[in-house]
C-alpha positions in Angstrom: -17.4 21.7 -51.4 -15.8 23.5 -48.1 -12.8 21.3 -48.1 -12.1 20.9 -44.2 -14.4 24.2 -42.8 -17.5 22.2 -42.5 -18.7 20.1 -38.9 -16.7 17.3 -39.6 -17.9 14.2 -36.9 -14.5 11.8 -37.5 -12.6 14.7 -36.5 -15.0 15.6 -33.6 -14.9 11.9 -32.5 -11.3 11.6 -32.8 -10.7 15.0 -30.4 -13.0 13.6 -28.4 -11.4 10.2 -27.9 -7.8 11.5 -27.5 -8.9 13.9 -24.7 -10.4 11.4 -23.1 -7.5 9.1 -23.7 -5.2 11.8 -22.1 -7.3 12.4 -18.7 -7.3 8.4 -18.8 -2.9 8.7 -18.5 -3.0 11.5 -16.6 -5.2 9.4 -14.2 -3.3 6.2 -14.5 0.4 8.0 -14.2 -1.1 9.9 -10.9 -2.3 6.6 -9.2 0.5 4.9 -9.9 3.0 8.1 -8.7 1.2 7.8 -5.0 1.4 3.7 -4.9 5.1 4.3 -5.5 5.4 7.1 -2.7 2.9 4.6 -0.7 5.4 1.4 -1.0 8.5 3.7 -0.1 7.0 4.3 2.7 6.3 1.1 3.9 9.7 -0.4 2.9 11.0 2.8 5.4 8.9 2.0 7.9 10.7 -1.4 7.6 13.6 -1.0 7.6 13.6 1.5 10.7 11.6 -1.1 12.0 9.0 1.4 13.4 6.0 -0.9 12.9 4.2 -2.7 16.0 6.6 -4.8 18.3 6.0 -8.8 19.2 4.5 -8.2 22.4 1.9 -5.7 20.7 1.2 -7.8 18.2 0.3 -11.1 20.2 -2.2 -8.9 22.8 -3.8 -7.7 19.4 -4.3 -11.4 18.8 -5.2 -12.2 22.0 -7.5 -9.1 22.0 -9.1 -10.0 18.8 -10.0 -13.7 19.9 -7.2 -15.5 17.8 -5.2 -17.4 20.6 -6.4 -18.8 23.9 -5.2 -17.3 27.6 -2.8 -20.1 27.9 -1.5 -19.8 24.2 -0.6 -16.6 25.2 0.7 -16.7 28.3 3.0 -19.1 26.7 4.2 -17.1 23.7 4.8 -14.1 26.2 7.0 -15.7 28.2 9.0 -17.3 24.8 9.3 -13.4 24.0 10.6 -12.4 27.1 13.0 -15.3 27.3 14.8 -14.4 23.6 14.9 -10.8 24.9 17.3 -11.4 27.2 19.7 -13.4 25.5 22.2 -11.9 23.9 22.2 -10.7 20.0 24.3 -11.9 17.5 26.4 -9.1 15.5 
């Protein structure tokens, strides 16, 4: 008997399913690393409040087919009514 110093297949399987296992973290820990990153970005762009405005975002619906001219027309002047009033602090 070699005791240990012959090709040994449980021992070859077992390497081969921890290395695997270890890519398979590394992987996981690297997505989920950049969704983290992704969501602090979002919540920033949030909370600076640099995303699209209301008026950009109703002629993207009107653009895309999602309100009629008079819908519209009617929302616009809504938004440009509550920009002139005065903000609450």
């Amino acid at each position: 008997m070699m005791w240990g110093y012959g090709f040994n297949w449980p021992g070859m399987t077992l390497m081969m399913l921890g290395g695997s296992l270890l890519i398979v973290l590394l992987v996981v820990l690297a997505w989920a690393v950049l969704r983290w990153l992704n969501q602090r970005t979002i919540q920033t762009k949030i909370q600076t409040g640099s995303g699209p405005t209301a008026q950009e975002l109703l002629s993207q619906r009107y653009a895309r087919g999602e309100i009629d001219a008079t819908t519209f027309e009617q929302m616009r002047e809504r938004l440009g009514a509550s920009d002139t009033l005065p903000q609450k602090s």
